[in-house]
C-alpha positions in Angstrom: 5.6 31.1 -15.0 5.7 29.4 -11.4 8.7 27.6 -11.0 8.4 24.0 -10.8 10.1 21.5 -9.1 11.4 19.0 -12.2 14.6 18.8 -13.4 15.4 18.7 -16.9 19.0 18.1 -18.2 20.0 18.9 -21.8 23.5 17.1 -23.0 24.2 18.6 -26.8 27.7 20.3 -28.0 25.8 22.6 -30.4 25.5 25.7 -27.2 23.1 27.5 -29.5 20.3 24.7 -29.5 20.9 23.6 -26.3 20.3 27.1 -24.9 17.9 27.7 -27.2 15.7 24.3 -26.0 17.3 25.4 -22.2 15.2 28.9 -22.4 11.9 27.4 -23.8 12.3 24.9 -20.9 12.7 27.7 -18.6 10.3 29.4 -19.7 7.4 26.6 -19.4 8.8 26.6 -16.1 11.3 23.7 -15.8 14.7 23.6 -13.7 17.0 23.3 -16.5 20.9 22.6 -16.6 23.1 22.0 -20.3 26.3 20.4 -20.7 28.2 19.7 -24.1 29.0 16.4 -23.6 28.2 13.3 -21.3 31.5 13.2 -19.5 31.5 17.2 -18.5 27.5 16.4 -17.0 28.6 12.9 -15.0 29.2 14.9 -11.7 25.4 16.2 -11.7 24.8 12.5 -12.1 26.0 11.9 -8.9 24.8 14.5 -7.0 21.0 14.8 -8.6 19.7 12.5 -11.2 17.2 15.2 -13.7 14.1 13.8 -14.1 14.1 14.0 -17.9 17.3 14.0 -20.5 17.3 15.7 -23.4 20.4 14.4 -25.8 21.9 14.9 -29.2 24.4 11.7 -28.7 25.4 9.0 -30.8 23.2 5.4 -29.9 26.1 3.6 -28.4 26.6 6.6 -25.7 22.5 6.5 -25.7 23.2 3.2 -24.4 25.9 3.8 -22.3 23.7 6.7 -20.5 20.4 4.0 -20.4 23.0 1.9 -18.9 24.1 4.1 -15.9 20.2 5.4 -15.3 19.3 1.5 -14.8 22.1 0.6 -12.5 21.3 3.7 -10.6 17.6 2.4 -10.1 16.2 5.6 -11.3 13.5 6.0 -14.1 15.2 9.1 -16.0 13.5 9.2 -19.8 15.8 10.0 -22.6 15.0 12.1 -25.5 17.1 12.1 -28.0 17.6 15.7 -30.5 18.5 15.0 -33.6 18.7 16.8 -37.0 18.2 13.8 -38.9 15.0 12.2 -38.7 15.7 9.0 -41.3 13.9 6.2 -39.9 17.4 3.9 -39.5 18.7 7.0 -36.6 15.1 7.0 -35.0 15.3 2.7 -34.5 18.7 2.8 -33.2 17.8 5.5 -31.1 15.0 3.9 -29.3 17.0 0.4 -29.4 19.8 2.1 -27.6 16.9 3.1 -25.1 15.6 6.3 -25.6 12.2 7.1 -24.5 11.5 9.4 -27.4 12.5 11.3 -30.3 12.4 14.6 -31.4 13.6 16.6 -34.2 16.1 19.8 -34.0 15.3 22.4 -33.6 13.6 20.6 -30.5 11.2 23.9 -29.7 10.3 24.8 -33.4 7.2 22.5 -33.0 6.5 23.7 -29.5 2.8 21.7 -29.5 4.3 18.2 -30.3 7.1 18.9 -27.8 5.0 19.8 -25.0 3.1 16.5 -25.5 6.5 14.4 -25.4 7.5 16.2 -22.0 4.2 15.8 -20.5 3.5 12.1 -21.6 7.1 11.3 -20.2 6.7 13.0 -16.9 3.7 11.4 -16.5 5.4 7.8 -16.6 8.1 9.5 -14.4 5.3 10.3 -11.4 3.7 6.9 -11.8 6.9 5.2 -11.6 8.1 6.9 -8.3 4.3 6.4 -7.1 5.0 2.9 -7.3 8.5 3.3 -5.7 7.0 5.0 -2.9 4.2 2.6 -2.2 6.9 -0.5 -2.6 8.9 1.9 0.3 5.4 1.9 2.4 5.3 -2.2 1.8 8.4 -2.5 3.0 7.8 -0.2 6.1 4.7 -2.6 6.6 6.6 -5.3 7.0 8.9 -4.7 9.3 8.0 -6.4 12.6 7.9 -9.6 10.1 11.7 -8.8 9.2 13.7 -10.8 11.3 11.1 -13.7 10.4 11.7 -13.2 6.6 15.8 -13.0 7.9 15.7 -16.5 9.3 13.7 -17.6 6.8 16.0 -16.9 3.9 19.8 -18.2 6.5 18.3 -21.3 7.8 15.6 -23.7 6.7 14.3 -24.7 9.8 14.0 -20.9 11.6 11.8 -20.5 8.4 10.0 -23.6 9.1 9.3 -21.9 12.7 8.8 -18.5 11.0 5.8 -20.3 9.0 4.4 -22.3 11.9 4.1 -19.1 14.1 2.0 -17.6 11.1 -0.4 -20.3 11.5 -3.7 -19.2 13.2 -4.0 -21.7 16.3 -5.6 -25.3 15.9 -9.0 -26.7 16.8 -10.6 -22.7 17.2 -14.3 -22.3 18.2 -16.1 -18.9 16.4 -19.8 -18.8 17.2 -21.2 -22.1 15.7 -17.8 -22.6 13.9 -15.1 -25.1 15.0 -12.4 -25.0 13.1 -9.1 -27.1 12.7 -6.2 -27.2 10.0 -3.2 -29.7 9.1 -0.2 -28.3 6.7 2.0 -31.0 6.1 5.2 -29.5 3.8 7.3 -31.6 0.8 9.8 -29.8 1.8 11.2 -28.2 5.0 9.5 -25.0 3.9 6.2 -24.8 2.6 4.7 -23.4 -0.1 0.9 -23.8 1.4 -0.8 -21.8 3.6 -4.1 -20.8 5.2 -5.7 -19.0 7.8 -9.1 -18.1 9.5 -9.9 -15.5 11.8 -13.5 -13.4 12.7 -13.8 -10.1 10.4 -17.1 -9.1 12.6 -19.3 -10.8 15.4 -21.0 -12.5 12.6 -18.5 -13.7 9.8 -15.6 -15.7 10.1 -13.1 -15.7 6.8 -11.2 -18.6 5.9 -8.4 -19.0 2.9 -6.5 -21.5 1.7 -3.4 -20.9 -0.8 -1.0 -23.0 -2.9 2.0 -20.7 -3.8 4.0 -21.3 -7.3 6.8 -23.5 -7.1 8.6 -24.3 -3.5 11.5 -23.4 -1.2 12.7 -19.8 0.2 10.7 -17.9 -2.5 7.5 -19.2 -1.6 7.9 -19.5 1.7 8.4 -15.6 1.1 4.8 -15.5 -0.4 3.0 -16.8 2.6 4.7 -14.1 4.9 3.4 -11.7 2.7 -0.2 -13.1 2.5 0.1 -13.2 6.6 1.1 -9.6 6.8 -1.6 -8.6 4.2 -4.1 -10.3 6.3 -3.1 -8.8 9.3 -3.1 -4.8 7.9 -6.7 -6.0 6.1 -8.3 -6.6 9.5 -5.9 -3.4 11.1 -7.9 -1.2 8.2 -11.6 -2.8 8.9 -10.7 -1.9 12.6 -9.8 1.6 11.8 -11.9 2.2 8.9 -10.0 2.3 6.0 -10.6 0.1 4.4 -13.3 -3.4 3.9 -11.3 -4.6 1.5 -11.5 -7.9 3.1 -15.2 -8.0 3.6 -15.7 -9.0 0.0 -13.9 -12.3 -1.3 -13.0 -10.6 -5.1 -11.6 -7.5 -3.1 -9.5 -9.5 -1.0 -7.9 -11.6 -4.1 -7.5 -7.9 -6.0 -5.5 -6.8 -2.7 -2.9 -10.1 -2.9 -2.6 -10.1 -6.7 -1.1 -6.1 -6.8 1.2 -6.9 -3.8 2.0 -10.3 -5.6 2.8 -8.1 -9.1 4.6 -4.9 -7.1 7.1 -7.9 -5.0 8.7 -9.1 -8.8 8.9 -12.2 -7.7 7.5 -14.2 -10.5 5.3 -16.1 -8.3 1.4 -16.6 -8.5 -0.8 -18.6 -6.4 -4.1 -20.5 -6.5 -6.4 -19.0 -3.8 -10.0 -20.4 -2.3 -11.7 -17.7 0.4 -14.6 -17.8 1.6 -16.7 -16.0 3.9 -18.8 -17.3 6.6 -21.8 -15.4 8.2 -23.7 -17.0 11.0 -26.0 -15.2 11.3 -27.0 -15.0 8.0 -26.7 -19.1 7.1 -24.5 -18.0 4.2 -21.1 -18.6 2.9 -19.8 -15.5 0.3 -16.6 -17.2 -1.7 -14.7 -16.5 -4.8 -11.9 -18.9 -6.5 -8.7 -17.5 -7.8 -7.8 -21.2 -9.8 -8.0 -23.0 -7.0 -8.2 -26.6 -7.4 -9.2 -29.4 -5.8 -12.6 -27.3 -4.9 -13.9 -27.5 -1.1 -16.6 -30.1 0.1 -19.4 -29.1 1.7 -21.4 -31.7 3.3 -24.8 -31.5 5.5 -26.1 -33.2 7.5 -28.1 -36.1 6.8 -27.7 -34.3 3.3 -25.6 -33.8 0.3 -22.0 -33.9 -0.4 -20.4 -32.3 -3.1 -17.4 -30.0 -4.4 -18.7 -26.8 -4.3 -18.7 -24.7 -7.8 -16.6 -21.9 -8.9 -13.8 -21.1 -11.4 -11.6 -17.5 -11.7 -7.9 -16.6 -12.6 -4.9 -17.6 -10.8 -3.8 -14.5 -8.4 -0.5 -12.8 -9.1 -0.1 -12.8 -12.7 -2.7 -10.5 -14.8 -2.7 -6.5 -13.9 -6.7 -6.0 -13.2 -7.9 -9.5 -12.7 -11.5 -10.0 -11.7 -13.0 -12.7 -9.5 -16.8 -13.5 -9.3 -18.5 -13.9 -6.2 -20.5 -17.0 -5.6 -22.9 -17.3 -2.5 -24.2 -20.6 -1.0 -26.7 -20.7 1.7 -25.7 -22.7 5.0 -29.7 -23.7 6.5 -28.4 -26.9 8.1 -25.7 -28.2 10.4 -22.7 -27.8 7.7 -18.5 -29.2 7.0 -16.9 -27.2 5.0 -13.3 -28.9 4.3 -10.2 -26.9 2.0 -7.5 -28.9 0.4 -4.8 -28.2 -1.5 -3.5 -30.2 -4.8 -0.9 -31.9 -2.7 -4.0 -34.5 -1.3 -4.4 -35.5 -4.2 -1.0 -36.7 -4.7 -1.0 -39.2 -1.6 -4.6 -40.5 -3.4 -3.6 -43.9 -5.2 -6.3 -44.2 -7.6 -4.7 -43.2 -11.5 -7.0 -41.0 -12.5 -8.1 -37.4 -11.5 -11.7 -38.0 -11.4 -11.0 -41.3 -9.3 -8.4 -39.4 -6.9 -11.8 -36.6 -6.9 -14.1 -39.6 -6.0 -11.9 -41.3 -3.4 -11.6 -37.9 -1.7 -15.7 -37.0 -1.9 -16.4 -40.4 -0.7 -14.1 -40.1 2.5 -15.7 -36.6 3.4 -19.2 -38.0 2.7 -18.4 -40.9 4.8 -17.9 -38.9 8.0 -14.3 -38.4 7.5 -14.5 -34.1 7.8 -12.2 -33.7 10.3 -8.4 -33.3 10.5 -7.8 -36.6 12.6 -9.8 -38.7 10.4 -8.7 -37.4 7.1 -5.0 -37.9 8.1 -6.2 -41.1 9.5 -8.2 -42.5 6.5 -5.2 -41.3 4.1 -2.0 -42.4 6.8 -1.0 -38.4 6.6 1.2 -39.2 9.9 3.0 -42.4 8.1 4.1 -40.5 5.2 7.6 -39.2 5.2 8.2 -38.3 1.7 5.2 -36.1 -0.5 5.7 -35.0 -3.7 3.7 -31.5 -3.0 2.9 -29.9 0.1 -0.4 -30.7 1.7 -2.7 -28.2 3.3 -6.4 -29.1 5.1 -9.0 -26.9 7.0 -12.0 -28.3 8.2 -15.0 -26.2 9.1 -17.5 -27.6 11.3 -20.7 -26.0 11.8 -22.4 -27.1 15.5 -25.2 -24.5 15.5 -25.0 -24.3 19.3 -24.0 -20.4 19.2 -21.0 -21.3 21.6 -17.6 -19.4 21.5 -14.8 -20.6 23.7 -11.8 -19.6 22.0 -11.8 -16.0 21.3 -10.4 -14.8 17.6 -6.6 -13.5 17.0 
């Protein structure tokens, strides 16, 4: 058989079923090494880690070898050989951390063994799969480095870190002006937005409210700024539209939110504005309060939507809900923290209050943090975040996108 390149160690001090297991291996094509004991196979340890462990050891050196493997930060599956298959040695077996187990002799039932050696080294290529694409992240994210260095030594280089990430105030994008006001609780912020053109015709816009506050989710907004920025770097090369479609762009943060370990979700509105087209394309990853879309001389209202939080389910999905845009438009994003600085008691007042003042002709950023004494406020209890949208259907562009 062709010789392949996993590595297979067997550990038993019976030398007849170790090489007898050790030929069968070799045979099916595996790299295969035997030792009698665990302390006579520590030096292959620490030159090449096997890929799989075959073991006839007692559970507390099971454990002890589980042990080692996890402080190494490899993903080596033990199987442990035993000749007695009571159901007691199989639990303490698996408790101690074994993977699997077999019964000795291991290649007497050559079907079920084949099965346990090609289950396990399938786990073993998905797990460095993942390794390898959290190496790639990590190469992705190097010009923002020194940022995330600064961010994590001194509070106020992250505060600058997080205000250079901000896409720049009072932008014009065909009909679209567009302004934002983030106003953290504490010196680092666990809010964040941005807006940007995706084609001649459609302008995205986000806002997020990351889990808890401080370093940690200050770390989550670099990360949604980098995704952003290798999202459009794919549409441009054709890689990837991911971020053409709201629920694709959600999918894309909630696997790098899982594959960072963080512990950290976050609620996300984006939307997606086409001019041409007098439409807006959005999806809602738990987002709350809802934006206000007002036209004018028309209605006001929160616009609709519900969907999961982003960053804590494995394969999430998001609807897509589409509104159409065939009159002068504001579009305004909040996060919860607005509702805070609201001094009606109730949520549905706090919901009015803040309906009313959009409504009312308070849309933009000056008259919001006017209306609600933004500047005045020294002390919030949550971290406030704003972007208004302002349609002015004039078709003019003076401030080209980043």
């Amino acid at each position: 058989m062709t010789s392949r390149t996993e590595r297979i160690l067997i550990i038993d001090a019976d030398e007849k079923a170790r090489t007898d297991l050790a030929r069968y291996l070799e045979a099916r094509g595996f790299y295969v090494t035997g030792y009698p004991d665990l302390a006579s196979a520590k030096a292959l340890f620490d030159d090449n880690i096997p890929d799989i462990i075959f073991a006839d050891l007692s559970p507390e050196v099971i454990r002890d070898l589980a042990n080692r493997l996890e402080e190494a930060e490899t993903f080596t599956p033990i199987v442990v050989c035993s000749s007695s298959g009571s159901s007691a040695d199989v639990v303490g077996a698996l408790r101690a951390g074994a993977a699997d187990f077999v019964l000795k002799p291991c290649n007497d039932d050559k079907g079920a063994l084949d099965d346990v050696i090609g289950k396990l080294f399938d786990r073993v290529r998905v797990n460095r799969l993942n390794q390898l694409y959290r190496q790639e992240l990590e190469e992705a994210n190097r010009d923002l480095r020194d940022g995330i260095a600064e961010l994590r030594a001194d509070q106020r280089a992250g505060r600058k870190v997080q205000l250079r990430m901000l896409p720049e105030r009072e932008q014009v994008m065909s009909s679209l002006r567009i302004d934002h006001l983030i106003k953290p609780s504490l010196y680092l912020s666990g809010d964040f937005l941005d807006y940007f053109r995706i084609s001649d015709d459609k302008v995205l816009v986000y806002i997020a409210d990351v889990s808890g506050h401080g370093a940690s989710s200050a770390f989550v907004t670099v990360l949604l700024k980098n995704l952003t920025n290798r999202l459009q770097r794919n549409l441009r090369r054709g890689s990837s539209d991911d971020i053409l479609y709201p629920d694709r762009f959600l999918q894309r943060i909630n696997s790098e939110l899982l594959d960072t370990g963080l512990g950290k979700h976050v609620t996300v509105f984006v939307g997606i504005i086409s001019v041409s087209e007098r439409k807006l394309q959005y999806a809602v990853g738990a987002h709350f309060p809802m934006p206000i879309l007002s036209f004018e001389g028309g209605e006001t209202a929160f616009l609709e939507g519900s969907g999961l939080p982003v960053g804590l389910f494995e394969t999430p999905e998001w609807e897509v809900y589409e509104v159409p845009l065939d009159k002068p438009f504001h579009l305004t994003l909040f996060s919860d923290g607005i509702l805070e600085v609201i001094r009606e008691k109730s949520l549905d007042e706090k919901e009015q209050t803040l309906l009313e003042l959009v409504s009312g002709g308070r849309h933009t950023i000056a008259a919001l943090s006017e209306a609600l004494n933004l500047e005045e406020i020294t002390e919030l209890p949550d971290d406030i975040a704003i972007v208004s949208v302002t349609d002015t259907m004039d078709g003019s562009d003076n401030t080209s996108s980043k």
